[in-house]
C-alpha positions as CSV (number, residue, x, y, z in Angstrom):
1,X,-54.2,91.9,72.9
2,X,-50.5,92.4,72.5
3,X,-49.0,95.7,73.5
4,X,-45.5,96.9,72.4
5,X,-43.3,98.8,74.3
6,X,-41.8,101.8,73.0
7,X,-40.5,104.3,76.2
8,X,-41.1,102.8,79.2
9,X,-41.1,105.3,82.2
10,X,-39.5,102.8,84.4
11,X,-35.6,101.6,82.7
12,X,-35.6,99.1,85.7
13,X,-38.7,97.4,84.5
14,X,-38.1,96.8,81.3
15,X,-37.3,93.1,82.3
16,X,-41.0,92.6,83.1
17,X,-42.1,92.0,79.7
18,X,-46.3,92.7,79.3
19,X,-48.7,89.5,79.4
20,X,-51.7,88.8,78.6
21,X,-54.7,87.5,80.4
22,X,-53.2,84.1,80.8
23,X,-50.0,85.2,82.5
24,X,-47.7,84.4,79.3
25,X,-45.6,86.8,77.1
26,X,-47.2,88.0,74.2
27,X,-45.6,87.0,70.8
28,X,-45.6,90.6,69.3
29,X,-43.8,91.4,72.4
30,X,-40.5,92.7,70.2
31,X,-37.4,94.8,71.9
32,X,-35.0,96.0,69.1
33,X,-31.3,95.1,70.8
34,X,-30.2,98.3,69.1
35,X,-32.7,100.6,71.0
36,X,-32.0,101.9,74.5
37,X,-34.3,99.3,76.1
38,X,-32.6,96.6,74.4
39,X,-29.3,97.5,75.3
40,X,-30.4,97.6,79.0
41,X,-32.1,93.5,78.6
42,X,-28.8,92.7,76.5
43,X,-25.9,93.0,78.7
44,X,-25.9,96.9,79.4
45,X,-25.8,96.7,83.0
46,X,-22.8,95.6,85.6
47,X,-23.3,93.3,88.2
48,X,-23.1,96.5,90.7
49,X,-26.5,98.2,88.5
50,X,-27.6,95.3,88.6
51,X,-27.6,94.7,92.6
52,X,-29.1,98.6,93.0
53,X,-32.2,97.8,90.9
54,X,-33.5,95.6,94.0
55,X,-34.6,98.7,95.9
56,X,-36.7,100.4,93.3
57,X,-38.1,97.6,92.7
58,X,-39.5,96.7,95.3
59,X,-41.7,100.2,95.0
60,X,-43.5,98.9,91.3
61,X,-47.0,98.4,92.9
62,X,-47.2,102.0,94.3
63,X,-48.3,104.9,92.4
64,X,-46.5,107.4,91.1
65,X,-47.8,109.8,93.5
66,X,-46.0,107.8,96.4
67,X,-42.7,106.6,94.7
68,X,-40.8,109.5,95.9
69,X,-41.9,109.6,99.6
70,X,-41.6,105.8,99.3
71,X,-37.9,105.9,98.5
72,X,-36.9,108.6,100.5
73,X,-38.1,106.4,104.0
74,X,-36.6,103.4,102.2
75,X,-33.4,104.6,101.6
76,X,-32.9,106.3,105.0
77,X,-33.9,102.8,106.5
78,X,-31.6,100.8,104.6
79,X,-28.7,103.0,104.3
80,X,-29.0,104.5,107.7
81,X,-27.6,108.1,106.5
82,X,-29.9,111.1,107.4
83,X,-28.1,113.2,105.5
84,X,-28.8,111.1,102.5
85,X,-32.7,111.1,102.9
86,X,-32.9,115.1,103.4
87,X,-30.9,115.5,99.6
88,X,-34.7,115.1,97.7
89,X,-33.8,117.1,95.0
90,X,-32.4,114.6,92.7
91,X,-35.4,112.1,93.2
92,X,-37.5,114.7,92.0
93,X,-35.1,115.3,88.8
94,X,-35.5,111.6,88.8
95,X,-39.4,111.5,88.7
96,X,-40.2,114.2,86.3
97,X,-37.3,113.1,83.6
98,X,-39.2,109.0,83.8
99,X,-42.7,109.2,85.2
100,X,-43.2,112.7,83.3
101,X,-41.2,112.6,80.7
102,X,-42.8,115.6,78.3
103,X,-43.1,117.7,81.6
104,X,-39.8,116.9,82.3
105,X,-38.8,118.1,78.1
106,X,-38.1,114.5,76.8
107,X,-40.1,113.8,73.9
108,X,-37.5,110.7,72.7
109,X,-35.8,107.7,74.5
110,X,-33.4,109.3,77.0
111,X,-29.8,108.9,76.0
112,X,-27.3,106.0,77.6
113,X,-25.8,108.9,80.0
114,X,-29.5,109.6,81.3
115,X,-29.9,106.3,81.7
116,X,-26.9,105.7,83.6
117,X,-27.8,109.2,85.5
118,X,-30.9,107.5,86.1
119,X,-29.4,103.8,87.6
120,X,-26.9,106.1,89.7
121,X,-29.7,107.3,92.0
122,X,-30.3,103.8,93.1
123,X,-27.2,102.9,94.0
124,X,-26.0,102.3,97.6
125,X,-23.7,105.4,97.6
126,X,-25.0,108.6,99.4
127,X,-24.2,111.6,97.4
128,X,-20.8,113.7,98.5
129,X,-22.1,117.3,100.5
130,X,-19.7,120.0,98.7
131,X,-17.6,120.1,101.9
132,X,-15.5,122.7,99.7
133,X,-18.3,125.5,99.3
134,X,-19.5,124.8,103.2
135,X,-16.1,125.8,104.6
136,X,-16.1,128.9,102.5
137,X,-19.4,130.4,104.0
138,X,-19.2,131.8,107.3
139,X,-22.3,129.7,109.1
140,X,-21.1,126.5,107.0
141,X,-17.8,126.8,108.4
142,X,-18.7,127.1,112.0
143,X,-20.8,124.5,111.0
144,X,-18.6,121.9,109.4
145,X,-15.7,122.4,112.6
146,X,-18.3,121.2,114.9
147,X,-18.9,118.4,112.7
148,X,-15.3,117.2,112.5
149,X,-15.3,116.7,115.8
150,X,-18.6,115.2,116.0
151,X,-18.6,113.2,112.7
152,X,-18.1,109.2,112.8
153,X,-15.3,107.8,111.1
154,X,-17.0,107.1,108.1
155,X,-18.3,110.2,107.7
156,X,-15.0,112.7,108.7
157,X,-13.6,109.9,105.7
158,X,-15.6,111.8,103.2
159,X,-15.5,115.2,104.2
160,X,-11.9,114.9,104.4
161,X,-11.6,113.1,100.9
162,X,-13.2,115.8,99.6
163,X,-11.2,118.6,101.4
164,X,-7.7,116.7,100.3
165,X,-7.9,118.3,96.7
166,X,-8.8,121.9,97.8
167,X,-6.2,122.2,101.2
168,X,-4.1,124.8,99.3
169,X,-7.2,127.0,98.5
170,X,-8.7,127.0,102.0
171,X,-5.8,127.7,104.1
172,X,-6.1,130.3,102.2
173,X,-9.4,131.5,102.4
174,X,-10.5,133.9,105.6
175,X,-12.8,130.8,106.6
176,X,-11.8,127.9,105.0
177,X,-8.6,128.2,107.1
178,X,-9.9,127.6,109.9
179,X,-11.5,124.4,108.9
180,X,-7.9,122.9,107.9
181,X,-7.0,124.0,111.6
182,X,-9.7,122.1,113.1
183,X,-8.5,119.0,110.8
184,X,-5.2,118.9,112.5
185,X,-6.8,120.1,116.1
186,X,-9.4,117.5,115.9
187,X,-8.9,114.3,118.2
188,X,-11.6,113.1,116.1
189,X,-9.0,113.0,112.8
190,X,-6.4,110.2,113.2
191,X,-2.8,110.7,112.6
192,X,-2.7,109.0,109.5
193,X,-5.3,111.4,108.2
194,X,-3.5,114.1,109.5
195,X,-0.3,113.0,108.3
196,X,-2.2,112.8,104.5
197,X,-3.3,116.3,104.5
198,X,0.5,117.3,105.3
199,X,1.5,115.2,102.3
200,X,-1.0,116.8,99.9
201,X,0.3,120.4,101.3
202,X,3.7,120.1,100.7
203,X,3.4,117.7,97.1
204,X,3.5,120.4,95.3
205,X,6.1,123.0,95.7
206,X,4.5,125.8,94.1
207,X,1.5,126.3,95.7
208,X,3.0,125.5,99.0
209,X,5.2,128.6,98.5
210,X,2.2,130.7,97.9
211,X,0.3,129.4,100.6
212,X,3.2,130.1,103.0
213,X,4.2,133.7,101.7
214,X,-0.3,134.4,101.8
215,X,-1.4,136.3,104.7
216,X,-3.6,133.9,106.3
217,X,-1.6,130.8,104.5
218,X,1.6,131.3,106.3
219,X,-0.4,131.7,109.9
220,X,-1.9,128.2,109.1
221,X,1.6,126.8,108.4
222,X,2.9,127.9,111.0
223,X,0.5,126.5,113.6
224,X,0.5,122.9,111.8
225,X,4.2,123.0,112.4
226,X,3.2,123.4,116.4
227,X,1.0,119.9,115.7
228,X,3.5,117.1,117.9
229,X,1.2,114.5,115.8
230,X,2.9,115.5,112.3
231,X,6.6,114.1,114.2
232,X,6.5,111.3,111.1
233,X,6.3,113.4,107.5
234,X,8.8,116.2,109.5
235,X,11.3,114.6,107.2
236,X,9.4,115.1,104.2
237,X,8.8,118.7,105.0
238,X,12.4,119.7,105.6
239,X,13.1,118.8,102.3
240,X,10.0,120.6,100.6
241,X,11.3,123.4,102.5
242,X,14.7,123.0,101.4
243,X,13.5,124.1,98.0
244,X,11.6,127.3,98.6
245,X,13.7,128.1,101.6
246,X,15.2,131.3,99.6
247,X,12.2,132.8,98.1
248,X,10.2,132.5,102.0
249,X,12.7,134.0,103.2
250,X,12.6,136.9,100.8
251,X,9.4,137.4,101.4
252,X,7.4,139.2,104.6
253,X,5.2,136.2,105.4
254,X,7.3,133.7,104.3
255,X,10.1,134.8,106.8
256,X,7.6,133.0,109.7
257,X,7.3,130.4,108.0
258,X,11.1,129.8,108.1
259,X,11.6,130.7,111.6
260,X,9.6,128.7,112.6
261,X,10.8,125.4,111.1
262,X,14.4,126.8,113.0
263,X,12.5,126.9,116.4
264,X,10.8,123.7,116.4
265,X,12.3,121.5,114.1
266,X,15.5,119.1,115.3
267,X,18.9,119.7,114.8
268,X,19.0,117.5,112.0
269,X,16.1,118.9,109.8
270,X,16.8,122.6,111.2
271,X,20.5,121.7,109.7
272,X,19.1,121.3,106.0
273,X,17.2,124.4,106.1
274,X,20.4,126.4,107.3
275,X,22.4,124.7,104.8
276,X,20.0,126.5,101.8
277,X,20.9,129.8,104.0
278,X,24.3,129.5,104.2
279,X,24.9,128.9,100.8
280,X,22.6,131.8,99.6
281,X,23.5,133.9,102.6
282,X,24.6,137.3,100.2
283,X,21.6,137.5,98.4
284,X,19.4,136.9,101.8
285,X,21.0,139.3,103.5
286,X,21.1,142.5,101.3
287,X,17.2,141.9,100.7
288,X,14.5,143.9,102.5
289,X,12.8,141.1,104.3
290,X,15.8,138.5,103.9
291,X,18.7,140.2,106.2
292,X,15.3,140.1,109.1
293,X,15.3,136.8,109.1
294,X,18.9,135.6,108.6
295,X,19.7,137.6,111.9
296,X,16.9,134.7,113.5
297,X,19.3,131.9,111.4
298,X,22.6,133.2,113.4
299,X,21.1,132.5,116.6
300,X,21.0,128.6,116.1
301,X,24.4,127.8,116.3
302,X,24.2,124.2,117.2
303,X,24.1,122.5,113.8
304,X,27.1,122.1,111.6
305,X,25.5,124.7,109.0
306,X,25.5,127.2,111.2
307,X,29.7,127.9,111.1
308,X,29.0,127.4,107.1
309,X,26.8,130.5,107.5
310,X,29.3,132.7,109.3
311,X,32.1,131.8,106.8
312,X,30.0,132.8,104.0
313,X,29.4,136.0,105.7
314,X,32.7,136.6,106.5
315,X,33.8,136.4,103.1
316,X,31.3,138.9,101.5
317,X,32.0,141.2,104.8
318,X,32.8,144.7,103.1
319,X,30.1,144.0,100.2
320,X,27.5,143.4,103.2
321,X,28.6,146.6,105.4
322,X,28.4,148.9,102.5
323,X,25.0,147.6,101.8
324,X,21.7,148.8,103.5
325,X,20.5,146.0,104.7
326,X,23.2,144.1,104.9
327,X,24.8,145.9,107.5
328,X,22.4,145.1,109.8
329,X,23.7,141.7,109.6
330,X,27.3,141.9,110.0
331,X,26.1,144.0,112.8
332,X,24.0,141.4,114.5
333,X,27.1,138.9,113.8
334,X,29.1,141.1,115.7
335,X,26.9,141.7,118.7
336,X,27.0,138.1,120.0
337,X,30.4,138.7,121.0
338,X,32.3,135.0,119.3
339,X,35.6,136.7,120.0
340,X,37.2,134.3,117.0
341,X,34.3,135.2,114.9
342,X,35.0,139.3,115.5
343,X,38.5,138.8,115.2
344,X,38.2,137.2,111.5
345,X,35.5,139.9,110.5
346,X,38.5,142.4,111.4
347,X,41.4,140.5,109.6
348,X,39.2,139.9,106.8
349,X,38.2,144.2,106.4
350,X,42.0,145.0,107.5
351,X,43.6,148.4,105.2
352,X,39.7,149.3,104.6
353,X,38.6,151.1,107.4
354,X,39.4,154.3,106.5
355,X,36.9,154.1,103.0
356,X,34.1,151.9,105.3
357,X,34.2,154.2,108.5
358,X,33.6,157.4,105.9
359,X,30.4,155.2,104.5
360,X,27.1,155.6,106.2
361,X,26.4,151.7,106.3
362,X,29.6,150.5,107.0
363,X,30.6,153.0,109.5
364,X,27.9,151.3,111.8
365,X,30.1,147.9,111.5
366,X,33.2,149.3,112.2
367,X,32.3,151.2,115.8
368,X,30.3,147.6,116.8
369,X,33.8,145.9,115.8
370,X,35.6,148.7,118.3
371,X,32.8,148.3,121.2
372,X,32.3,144.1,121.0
373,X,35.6,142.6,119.8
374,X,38.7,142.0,122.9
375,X,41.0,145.2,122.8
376,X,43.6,143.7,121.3
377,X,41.5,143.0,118.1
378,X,39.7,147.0,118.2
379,X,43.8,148.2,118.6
380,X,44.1,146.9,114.9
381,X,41.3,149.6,113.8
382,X,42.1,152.3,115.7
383,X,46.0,152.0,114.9
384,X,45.1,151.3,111.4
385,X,42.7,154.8,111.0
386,X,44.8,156.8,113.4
387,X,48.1,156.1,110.8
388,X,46.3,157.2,107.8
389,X,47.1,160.0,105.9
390,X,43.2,160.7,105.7
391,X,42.7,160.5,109.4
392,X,41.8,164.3,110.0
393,X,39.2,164.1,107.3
394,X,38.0,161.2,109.1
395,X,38.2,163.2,112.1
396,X,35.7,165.9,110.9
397,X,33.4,163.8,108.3
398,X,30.1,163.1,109.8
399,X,30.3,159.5,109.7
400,X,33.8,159.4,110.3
401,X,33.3,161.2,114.1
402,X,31.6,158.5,115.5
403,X,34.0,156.0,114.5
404,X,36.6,157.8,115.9
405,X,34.9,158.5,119.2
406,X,34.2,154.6,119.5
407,X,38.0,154.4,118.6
408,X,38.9,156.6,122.0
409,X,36.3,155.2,124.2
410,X,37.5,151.5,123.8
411,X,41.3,151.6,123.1
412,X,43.7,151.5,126.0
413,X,47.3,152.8,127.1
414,X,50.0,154.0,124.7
415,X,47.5,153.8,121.7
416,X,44.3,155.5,123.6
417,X,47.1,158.5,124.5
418,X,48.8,158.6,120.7
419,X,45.2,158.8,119.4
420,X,44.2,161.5,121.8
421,X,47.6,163.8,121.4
422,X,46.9,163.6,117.7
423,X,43.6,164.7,118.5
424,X,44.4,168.1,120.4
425,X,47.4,169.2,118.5
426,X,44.9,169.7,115.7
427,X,42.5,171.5,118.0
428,X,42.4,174.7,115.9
429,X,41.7,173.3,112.4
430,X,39.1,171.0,114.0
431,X,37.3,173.7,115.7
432,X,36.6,174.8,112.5
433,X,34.2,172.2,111.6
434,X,31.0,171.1,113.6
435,X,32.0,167.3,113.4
436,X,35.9,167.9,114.1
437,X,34.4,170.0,117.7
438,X,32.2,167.0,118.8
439,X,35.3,165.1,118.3
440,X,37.1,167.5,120.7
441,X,34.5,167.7,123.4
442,X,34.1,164.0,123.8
443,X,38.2,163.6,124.1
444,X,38.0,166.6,126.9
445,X,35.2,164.8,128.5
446,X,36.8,161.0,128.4
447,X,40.0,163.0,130.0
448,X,37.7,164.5,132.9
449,X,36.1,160.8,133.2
450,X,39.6,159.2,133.3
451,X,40.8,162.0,136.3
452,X,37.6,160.6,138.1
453,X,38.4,157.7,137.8
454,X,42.5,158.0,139.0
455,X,41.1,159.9,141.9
């Protein structure tokens, strides 16, 4: 008797049309090309489907109770992946959507995407772990380190292709960080790889800026600049730095970032970086977290950039010493005691140092300018305030003092003794004020240190 075949539970079998007692088709054997079985039989299938039906079928003459244990020692066997044979779950979707197809809630022919849901469970492919949600659970991160260092090549291959597309997100993440630092520890990852996940960090500018002004992000950043095995792409991440180099340093987190591309990249690359500084050096400097790390960029003076920098800062000198971070710049400048560079900082705030040692910012420059620049150069202050019209109110302002007490303790000769005699002949009106007496006490007291000293 001829049977017709409406929805078979097996797609893979529908090759093995039904016969009849004497081993030949039956004529009212009839597949519709339109239907889903026909379009399997006429051409529906790719040479690779094709190939992954030789497993299953293999597995026709057992029942349906042992198809699933069947397949699971098979494919272990042939594909030699345990990890493959433990993931059961989808051969169970598999045998409950085909040999149970009401239990399963399929009361029509499954649809060309089930079917090609189906054939994808017999390919040679094991399925891809989510690598992504195991790095973000405390065990699975512990978990997936040990295996980075343990994996085989093939394996570390596709955890790391996974990992590629989410790098931003973990470094971010209070475990998934230290996952990307394993990657990049790891003898077990090759440079190439290694190299690859750099690459993917710094392709896109934006979230590379967020990752290095994050908490955790920047810490990360910095310690896969410390990686010696990352020597090739150093290029390309100078100039991805280049572009965010402003709004890092702006930032808390992002400062460390920058200072440490200054400490360990080469002149050449450390160059570019200052270059971005130097030309936004007035903006850096009066910002919170920006005039911090600027004071790191004066100390690399061997690139080119670096006199570019000190120009730039000479040149917005009174603007900066006014400010309140700014200041602390200029100040910093000073402090390293480049005689030239002192000596221009003077010339370039000269017939201002009355207005700048009366403001409580820039009075701070001008006694560093008296105490680390050669005599000659402080003279040119202490002359210049000493000559003023305003130099009693100087005298007795409370910034004012100080500068003037740095003005006496670091001139010498005819001008230390003009300033001084000025000093005393005004002893009465200065006694009247708090500031104008600590003037006078510290000229008695560098007169008593001076007889010392002639004795």
């Amino acid at each position: 008797m001829a049977l017709i075949i409406k929805d078979h539970p097996f797609p893979f079998m529908e090759d093995q049309i039904p016969t009849n007692g004497m081993g030949t088709s039956s004529a009212s054997t009839t597949i519709p090309q339109d239907s889903w079985l026909g379009w399997l039989r006429h051409g529906g299938r790719s040479v690779l489907e094709v190939q992954s039906l030789a497993c299953p079928m293999e597995t026709l003459n057992l029942g349906s109770h042992d198809y699933e244990t069947h397949q699971y020692h098979e494919r272990t066997r042939n594909i030699g992946n345990i990890e493959y044979a433990n993931d059961r779950v989808q051969m169970h979707q598999y045998h409950r959507l085909f040999h149970h197809p009401h239990i399963g809630g399929f009361s029509r022919p499954p649809s060309r995407e089930e079917i090609f849901w189906a054939l994808s469970l017999h390919t040679l492919e094991p399925p891809r772990r989510n690598w992504v949600s195991m790095a973000k659970d405390p065990q699975g991160s512990r978990r997936l380190q040990r295996k980075i260092d343990e994996a085989t090549p093939q394996e570390n291959y596709r955890m790391l292709n996974e990992l590629k597309d989410h790098l931003h997100e973990l470094m971010k993440h209070p475990y998934g960080n230290f996952v990307i630092l394993k990657v990049f520890r790891s003898s077990n990852v090759t440079v190439d790889q290694k190299n690859t996940f750099i690459f993917f960090i710094i392709v896109d500018r934006q979230k590379l800026k967020d990752v290095c002004m994050h908490d955790l992000g920047n810490r990360v950043i910095q310690q896969i600049l410390e990686n010696n095995e990352i020597l090739i792409t150093i290029n390309l991440i100078a100039k991805a730095m280049r572009f965010i180099t402003v709004a890092l340093m702006k930032s808390f987190n992002g400062g460390y970032v920058i200072h440490q591309c200054l400490r360990l990249f080469p002149p050449i690359h450390k160059n570019t970086i200052l270059d971005v500084v130097a030309k936004n050096c007035y903006g850096i400097a009066i910002d919170r977290y920006g005039c911090c790390i600027i004071q790191k960029c004066i100390e690399h003076d061997d690139v080119p950039a670096f006199y570019q920098l000190v120009y730039n800062l000479i040149l917005n000198a009174e603007d900066l010493a006014n400010d309140q971070y700014g200041n602390y710049v200029l100040q910093f400048l000073i402090k390293r005691k480049i005689w030239e560079v002192n000596a221009l900082l003077i010339l370039e705030l000269r017939y201002k140092y009355v207005r700048l040692s009366t403001n409580k910012y820039a009075s701070n420059v001008v006694e560093n300018l008296l105490q680390f620049s050669r005599t000659v150069d402080a003279a040119m202050i202490a002359h210049e305030i000493m000559q003023s019209p305003d130099f009693l109110r100087v005298v007795q302002h409370q910034y004012g003092n100080y500068v003037v007490q740095r003005a006496l303790q670091y001139t010498q000769g005819y001008l230390h003794e003009s300033l001084r005699g000025i000093i005393l002949s005004n002893n009465e009106k200065l006694n009247s004020c708090l500031y104008g007496k600590m003037v006078l006490q510290f000229v008695k007291g560098c007169s008593r240190r001076r007889g010392l000293e002639s004795v």
